[in-house]
PyMOL Python script that loads the backbone (N, CA, C, O; Angstrom):
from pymol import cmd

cmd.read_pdbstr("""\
ATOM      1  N   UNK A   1      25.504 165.665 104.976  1.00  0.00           N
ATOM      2  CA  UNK A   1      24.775 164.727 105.784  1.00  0.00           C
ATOM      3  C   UNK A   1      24.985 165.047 107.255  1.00  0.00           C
ATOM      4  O   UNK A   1      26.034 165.577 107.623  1.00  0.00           O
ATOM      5  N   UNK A   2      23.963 164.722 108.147  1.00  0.00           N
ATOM      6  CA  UNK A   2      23.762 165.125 109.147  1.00  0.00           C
ATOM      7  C   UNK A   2      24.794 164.228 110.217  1.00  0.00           C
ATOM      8  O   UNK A   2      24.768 163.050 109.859  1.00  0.00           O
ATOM      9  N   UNK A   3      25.678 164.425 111.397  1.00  0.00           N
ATOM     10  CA  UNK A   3      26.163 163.019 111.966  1.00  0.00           C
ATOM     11  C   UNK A   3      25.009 161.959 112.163  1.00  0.00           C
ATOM     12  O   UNK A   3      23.796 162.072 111.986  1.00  0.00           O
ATOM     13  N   UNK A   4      25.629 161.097 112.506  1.00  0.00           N
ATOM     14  CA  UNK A   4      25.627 160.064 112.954  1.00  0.00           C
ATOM     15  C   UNK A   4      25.143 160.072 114.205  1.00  0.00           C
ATOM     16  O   UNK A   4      25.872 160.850 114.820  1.00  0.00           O
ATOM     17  N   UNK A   5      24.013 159.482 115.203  1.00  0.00           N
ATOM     18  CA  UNK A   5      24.300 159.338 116.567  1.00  0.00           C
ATOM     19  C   UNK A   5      25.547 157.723 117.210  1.00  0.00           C
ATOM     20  O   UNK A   5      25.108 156.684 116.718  1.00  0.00           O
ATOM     21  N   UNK A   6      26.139 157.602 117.622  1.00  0.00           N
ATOM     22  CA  UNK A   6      27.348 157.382 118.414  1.00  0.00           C
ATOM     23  C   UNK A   6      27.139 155.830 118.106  1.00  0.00           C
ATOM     24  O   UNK A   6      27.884 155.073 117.482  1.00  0.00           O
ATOM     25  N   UNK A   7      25.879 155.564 118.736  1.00  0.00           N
ATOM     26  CA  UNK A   7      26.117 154.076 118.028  1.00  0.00           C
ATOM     27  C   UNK A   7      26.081 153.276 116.883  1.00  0.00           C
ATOM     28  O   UNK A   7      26.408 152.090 116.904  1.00  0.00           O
ATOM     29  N   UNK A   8      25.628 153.976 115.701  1.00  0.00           N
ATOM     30  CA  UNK A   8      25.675 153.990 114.507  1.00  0.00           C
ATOM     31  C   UNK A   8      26.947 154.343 114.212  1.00  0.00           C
ATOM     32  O   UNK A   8      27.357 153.587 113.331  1.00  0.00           O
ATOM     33  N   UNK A   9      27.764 155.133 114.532  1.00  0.00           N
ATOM     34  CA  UNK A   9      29.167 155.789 114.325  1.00  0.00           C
ATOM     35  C   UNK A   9      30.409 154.440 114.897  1.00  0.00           C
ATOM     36  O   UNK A   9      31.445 154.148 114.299  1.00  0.00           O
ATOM     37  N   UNK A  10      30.079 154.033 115.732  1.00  0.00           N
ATOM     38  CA  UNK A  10      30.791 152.901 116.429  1.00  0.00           C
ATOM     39  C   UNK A  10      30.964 151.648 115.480  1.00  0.00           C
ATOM     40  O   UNK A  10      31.921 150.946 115.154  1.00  0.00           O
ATOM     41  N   UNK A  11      29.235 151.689 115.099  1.00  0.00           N
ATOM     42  CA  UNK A  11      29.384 149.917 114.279  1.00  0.00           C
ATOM     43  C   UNK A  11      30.288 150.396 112.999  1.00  0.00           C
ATOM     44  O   UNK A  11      31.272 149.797 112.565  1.00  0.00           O
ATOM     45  N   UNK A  12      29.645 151.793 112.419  1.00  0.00           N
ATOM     46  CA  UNK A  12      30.914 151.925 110.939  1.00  0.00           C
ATOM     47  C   UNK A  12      32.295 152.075 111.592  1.00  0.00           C
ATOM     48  O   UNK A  12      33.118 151.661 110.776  1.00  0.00           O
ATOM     49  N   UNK A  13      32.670 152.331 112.287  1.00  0.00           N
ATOM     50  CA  UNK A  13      34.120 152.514 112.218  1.00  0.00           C
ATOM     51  C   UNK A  13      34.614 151.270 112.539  1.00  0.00           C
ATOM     52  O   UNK A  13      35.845 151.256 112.565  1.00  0.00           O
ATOM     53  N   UNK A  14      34.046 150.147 112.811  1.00  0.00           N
ATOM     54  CA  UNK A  14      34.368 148.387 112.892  1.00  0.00           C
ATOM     55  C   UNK A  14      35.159 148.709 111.361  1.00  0.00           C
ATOM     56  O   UNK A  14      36.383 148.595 111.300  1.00  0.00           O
ATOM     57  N   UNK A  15      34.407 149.090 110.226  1.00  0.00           N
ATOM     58  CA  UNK A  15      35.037 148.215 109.307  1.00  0.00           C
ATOM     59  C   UNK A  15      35.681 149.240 108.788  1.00  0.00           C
ATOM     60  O   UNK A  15      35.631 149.583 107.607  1.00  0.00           O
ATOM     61  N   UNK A  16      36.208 149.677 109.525  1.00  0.00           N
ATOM     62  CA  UNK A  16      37.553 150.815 109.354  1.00  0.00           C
ATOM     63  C   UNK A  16      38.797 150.631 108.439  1.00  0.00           C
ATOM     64  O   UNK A  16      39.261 151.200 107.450  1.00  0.00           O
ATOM     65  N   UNK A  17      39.169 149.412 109.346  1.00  0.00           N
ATOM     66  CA  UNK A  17      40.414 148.337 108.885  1.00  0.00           C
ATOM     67  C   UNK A  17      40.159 147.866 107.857  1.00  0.00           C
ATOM     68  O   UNK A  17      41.218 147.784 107.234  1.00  0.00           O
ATOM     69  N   UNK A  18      39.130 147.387 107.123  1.00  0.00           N
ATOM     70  CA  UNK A  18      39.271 146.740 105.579  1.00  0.00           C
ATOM     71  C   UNK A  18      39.438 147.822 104.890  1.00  0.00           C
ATOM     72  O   UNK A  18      39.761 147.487 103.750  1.00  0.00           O
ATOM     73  N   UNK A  19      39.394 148.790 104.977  1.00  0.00           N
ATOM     74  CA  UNK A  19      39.966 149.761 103.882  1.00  0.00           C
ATOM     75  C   UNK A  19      40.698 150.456 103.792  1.00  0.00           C
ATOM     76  O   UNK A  19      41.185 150.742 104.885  1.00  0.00           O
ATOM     77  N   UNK A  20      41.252 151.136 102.707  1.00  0.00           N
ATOM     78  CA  UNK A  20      42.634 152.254 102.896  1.00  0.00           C
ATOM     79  C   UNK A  20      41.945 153.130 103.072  1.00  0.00           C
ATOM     80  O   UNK A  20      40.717 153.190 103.010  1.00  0.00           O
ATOM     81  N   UNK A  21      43.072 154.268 103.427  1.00  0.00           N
ATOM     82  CA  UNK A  21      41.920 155.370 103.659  1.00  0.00           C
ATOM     83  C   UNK A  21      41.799 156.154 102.316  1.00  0.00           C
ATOM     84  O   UNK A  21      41.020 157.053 102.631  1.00  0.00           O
ATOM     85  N   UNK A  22      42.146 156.360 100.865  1.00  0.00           N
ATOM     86  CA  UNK A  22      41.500 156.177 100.031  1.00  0.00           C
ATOM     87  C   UNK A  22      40.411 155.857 100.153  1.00  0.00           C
ATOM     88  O   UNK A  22      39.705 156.848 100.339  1.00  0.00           O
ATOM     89  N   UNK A  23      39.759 154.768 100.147  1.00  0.00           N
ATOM     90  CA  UNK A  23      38.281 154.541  99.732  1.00  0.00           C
ATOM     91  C   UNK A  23      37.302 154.324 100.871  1.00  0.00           C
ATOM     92  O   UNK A  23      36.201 153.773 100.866  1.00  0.00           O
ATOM     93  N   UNK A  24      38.258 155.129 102.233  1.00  0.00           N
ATOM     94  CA  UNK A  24      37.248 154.473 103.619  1.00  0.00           C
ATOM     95  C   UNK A  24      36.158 155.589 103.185  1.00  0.00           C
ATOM     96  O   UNK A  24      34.972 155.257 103.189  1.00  0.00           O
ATOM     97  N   UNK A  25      36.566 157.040 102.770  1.00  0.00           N
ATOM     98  CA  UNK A  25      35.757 157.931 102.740  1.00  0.00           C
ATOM     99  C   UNK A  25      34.041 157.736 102.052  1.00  0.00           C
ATOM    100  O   UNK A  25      33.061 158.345 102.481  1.00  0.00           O
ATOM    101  N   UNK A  26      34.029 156.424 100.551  1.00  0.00           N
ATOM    102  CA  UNK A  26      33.468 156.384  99.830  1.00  0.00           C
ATOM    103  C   UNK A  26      32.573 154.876 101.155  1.00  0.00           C
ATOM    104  O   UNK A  26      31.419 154.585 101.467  1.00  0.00           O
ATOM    105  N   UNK A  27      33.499 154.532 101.394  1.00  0.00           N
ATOM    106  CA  UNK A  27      33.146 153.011 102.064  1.00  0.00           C
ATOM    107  C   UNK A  27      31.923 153.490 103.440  1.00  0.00           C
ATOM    108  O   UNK A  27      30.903 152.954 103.873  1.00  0.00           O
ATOM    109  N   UNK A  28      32.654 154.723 103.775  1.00  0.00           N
ATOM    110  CA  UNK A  28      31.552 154.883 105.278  1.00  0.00           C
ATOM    111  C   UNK A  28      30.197 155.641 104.477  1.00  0.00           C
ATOM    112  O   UNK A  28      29.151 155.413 105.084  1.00  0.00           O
ATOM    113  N   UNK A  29      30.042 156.394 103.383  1.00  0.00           N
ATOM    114  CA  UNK A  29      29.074 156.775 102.580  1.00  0.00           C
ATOM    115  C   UNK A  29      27.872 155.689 102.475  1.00  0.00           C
ATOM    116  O   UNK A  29      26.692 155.595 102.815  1.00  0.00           O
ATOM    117  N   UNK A  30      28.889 154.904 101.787  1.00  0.00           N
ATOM    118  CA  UNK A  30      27.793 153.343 101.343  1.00  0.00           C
ATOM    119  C   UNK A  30      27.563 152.680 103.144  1.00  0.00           C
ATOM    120  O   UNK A  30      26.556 152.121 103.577  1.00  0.00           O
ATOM    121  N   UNK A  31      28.251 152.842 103.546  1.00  0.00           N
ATOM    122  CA  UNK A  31      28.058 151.894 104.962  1.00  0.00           C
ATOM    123  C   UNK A  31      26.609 152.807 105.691  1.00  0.00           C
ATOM    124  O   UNK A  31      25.701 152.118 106.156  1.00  0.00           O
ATOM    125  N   UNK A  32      26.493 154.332 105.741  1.00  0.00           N
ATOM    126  CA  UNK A  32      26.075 154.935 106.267  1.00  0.00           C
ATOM    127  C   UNK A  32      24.574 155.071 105.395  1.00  0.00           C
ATOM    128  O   UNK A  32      23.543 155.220 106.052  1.00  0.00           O
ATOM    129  N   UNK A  33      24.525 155.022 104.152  1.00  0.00           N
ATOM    130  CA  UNK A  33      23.412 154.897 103.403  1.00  0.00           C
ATOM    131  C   UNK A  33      22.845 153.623 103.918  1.00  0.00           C
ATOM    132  O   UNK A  33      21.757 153.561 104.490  1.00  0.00           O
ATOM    133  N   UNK A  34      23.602 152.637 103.699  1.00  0.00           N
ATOM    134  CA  UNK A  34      22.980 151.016 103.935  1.00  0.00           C
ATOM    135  C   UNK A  34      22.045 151.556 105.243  1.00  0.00           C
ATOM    136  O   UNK A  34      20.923 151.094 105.448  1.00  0.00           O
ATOM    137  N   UNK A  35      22.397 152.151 105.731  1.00  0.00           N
ATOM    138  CA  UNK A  35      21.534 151.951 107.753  1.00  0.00           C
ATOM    139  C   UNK A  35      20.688 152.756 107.143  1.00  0.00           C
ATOM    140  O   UNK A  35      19.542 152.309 107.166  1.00  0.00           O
ATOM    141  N   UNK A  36      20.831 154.005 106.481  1.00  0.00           N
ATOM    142  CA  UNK A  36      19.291 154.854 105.963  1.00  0.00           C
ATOM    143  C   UNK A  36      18.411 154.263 105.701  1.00  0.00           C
ATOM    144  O   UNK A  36      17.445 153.995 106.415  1.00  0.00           O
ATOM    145  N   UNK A  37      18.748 153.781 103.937  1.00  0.00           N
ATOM    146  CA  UNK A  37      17.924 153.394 103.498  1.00  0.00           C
ATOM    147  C   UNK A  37      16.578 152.095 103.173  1.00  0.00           C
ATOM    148  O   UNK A  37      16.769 150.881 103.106  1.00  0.00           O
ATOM    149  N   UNK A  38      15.441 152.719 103.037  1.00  0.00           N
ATOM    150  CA  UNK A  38      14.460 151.533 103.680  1.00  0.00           C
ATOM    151  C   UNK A  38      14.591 151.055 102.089  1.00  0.00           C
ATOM    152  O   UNK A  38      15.078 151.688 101.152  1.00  0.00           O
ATOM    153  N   UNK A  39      13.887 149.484 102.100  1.00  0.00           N
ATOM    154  CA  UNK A  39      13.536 148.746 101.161  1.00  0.00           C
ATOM    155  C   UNK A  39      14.873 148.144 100.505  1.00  0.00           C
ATOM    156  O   UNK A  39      15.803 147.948 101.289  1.00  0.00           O
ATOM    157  N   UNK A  40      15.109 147.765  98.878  1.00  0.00           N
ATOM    158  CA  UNK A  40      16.463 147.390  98.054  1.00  0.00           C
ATOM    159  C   UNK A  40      17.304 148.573  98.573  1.00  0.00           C
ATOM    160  O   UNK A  40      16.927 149.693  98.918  1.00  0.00           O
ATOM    161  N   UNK A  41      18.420 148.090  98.545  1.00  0.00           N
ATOM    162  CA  UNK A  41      19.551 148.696  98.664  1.00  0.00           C
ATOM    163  C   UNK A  41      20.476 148.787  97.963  1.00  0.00           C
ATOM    164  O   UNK A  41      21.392 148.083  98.388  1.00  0.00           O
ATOM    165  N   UNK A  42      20.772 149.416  96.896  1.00  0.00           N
ATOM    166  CA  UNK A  42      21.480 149.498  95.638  1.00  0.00           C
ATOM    167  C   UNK A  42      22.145 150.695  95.890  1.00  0.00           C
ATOM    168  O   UNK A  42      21.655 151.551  96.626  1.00  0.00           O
ATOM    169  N   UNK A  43      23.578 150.864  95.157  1.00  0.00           N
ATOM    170  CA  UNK A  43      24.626 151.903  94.911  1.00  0.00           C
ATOM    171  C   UNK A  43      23.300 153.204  94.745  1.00  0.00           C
ATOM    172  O   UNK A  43      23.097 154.041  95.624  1.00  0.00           O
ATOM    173  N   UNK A  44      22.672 153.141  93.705  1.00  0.00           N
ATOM    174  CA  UNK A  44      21.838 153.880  93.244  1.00  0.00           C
ATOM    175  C   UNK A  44      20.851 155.168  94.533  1.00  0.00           C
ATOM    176  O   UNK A  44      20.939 156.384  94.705  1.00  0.00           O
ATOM    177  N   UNK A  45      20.057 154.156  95.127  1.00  0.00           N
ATOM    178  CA  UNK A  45      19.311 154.003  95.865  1.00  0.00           C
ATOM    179  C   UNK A  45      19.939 155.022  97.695  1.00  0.00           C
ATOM    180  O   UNK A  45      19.391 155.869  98.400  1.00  0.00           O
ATOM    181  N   UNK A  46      21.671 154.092  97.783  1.00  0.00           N
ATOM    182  CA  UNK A  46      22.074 154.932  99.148  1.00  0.00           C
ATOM    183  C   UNK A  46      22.422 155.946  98.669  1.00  0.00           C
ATOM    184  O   UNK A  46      22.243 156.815  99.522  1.00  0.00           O
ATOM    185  N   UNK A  47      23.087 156.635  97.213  1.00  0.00           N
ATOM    186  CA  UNK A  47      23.658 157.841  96.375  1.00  0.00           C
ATOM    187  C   UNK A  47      22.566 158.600  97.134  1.00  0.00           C
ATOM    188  O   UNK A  47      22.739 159.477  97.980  1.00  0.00           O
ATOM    189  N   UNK A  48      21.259 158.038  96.615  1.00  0.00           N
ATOM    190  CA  UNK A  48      19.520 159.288  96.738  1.00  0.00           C
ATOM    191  C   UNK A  48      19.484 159.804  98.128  1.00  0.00           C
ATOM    192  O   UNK A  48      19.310 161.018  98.232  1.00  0.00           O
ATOM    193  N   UNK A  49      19.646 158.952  99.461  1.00  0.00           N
ATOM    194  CA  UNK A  49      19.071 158.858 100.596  1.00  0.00           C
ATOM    195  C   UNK A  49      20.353 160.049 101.127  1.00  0.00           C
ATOM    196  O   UNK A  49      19.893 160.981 101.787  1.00  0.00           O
ATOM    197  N   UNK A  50      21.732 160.076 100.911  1.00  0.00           N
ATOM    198  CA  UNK A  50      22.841 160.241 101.463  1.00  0.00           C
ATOM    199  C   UNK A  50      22.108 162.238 100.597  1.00  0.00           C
ATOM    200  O   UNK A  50      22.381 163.262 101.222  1.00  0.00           O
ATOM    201  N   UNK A  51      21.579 162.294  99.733  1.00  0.00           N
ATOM    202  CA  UNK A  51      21.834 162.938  99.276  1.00  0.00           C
ATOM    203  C   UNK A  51      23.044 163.895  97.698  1.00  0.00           C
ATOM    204  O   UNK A  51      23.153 164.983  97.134  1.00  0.00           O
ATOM    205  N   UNK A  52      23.614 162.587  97.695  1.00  0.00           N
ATOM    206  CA  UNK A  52      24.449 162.915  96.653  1.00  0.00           C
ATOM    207  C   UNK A  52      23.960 161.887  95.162  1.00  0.00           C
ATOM    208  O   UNK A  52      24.666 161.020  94.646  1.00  0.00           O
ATOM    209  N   UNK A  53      22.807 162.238  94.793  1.00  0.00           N
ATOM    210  CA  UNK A  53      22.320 161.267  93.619  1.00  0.00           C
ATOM    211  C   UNK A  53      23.531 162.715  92.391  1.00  0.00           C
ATOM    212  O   UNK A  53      24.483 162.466  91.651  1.00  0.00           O
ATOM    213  N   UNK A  54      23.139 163.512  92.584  1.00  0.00           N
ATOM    214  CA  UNK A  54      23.790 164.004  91.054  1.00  0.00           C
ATOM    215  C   UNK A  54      25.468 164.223  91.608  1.00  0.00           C
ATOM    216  O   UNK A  54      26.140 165.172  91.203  1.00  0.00           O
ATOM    217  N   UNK A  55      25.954 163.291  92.491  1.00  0.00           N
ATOM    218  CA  UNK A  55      27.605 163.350  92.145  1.00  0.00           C
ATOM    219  C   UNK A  55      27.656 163.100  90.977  1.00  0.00           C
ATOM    220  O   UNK A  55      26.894 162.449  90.261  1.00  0.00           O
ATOM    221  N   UNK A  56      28.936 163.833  90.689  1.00  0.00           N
ATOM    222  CA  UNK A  56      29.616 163.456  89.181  1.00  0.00           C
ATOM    223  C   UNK A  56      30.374 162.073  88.977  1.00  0.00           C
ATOM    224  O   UNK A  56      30.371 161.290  88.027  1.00  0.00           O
ATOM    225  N   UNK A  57      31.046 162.047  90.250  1.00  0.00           N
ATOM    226  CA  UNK A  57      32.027 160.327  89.857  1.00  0.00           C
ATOM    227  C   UNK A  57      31.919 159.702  90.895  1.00  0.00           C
ATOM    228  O   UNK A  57      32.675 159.500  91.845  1.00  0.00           O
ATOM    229  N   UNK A  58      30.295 159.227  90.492  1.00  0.00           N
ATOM    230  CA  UNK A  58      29.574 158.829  91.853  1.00  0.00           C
ATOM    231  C   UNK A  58      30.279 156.813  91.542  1.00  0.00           C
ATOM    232  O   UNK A  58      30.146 155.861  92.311  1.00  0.00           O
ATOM    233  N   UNK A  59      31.042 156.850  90.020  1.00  0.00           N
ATOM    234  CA  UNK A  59      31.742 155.536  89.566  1.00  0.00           C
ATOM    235  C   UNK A  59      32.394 155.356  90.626  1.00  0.00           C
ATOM    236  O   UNK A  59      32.446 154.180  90.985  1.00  0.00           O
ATOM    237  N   UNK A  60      33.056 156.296  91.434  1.00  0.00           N
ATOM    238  CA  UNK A  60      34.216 156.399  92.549  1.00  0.00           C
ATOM    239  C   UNK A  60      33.749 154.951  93.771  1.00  0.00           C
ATOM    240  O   UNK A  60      34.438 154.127  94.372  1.00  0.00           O
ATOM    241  N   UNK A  61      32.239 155.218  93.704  1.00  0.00           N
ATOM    242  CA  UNK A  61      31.751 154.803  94.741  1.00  0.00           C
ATOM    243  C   UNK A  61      31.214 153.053  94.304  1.00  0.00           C
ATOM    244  O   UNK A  61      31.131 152.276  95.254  1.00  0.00           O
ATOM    245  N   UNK A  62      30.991 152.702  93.373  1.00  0.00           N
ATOM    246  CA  UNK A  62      30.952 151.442  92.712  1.00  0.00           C
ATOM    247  C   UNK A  62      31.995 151.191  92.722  1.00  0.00           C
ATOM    248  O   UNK A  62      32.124 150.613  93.801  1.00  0.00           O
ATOM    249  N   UNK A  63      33.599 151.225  91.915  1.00  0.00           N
ATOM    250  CA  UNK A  63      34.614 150.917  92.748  1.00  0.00           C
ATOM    251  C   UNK A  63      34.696 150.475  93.935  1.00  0.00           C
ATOM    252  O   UNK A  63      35.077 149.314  94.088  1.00  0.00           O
ATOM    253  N   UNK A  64      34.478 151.000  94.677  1.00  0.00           N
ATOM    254  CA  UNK A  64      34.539 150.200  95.967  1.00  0.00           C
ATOM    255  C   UNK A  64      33.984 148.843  96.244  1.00  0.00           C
ATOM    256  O   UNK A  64      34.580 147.987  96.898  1.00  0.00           O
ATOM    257  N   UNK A  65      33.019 148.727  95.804  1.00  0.00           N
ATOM    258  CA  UNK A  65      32.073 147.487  95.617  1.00  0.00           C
ATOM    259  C   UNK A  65      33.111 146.453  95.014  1.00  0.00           C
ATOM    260  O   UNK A  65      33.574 145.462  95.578  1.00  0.00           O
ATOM    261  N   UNK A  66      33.381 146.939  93.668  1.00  0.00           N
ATOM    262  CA  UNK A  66      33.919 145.968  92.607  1.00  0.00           C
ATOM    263  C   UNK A  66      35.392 145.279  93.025  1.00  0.00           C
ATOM    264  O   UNK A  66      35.893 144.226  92.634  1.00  0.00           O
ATOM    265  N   UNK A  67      35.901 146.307  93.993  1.00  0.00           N
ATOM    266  CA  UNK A  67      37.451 146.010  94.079  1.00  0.00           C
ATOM    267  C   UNK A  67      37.221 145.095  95.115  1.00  0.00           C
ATOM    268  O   UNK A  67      38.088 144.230  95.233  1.00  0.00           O
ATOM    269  N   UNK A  68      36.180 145.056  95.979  1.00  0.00           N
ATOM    270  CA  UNK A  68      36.557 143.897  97.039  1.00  0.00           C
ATOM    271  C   UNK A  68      37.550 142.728  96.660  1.00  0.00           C
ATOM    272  O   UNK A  68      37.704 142.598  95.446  1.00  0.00           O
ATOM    273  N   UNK A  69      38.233 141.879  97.441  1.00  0.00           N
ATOM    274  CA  UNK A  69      39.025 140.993  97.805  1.00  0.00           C
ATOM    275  C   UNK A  69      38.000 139.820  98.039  1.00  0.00           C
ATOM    276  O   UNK A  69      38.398 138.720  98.421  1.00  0.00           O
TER     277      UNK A  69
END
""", "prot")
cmd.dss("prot")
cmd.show_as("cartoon", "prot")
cmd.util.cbc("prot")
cmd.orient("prot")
């Protein structure tokens, strides 16, 4: 994936702190899809836009979702 321009890069790293860094990697993915993608926004859907629809343990990335607090 291509960067980020700076202010898009700024608002994800706000939610820096809710995560370990374990799952920040998976967390700024989904954070960074969410701003892509137009229309529903589903796990599914930011996987396509980000470019990684055929990850293998793309489960890695639902986790994140599920474990919230």
């Amino acid at each position: 994936m291509p960067p980020l321009p700076a202010r898009f890069a700024g608002i994800i790293l706000a939610f820096a702190p809710l995560f370990v860094h374990r799952s920040w990697r998976h967390a700024q993915l989904l954070l960074t899809g969410a701003i892509l993608t137009p229309g529903r926004r589903t796990v599914a859907s930011v996987l396509r836009i980000t470019g990684r629809v055929q990850e293998r343990r793309f489960v890695n990335v639902h986790r994140i979702l599920n474990r919230a607090a």
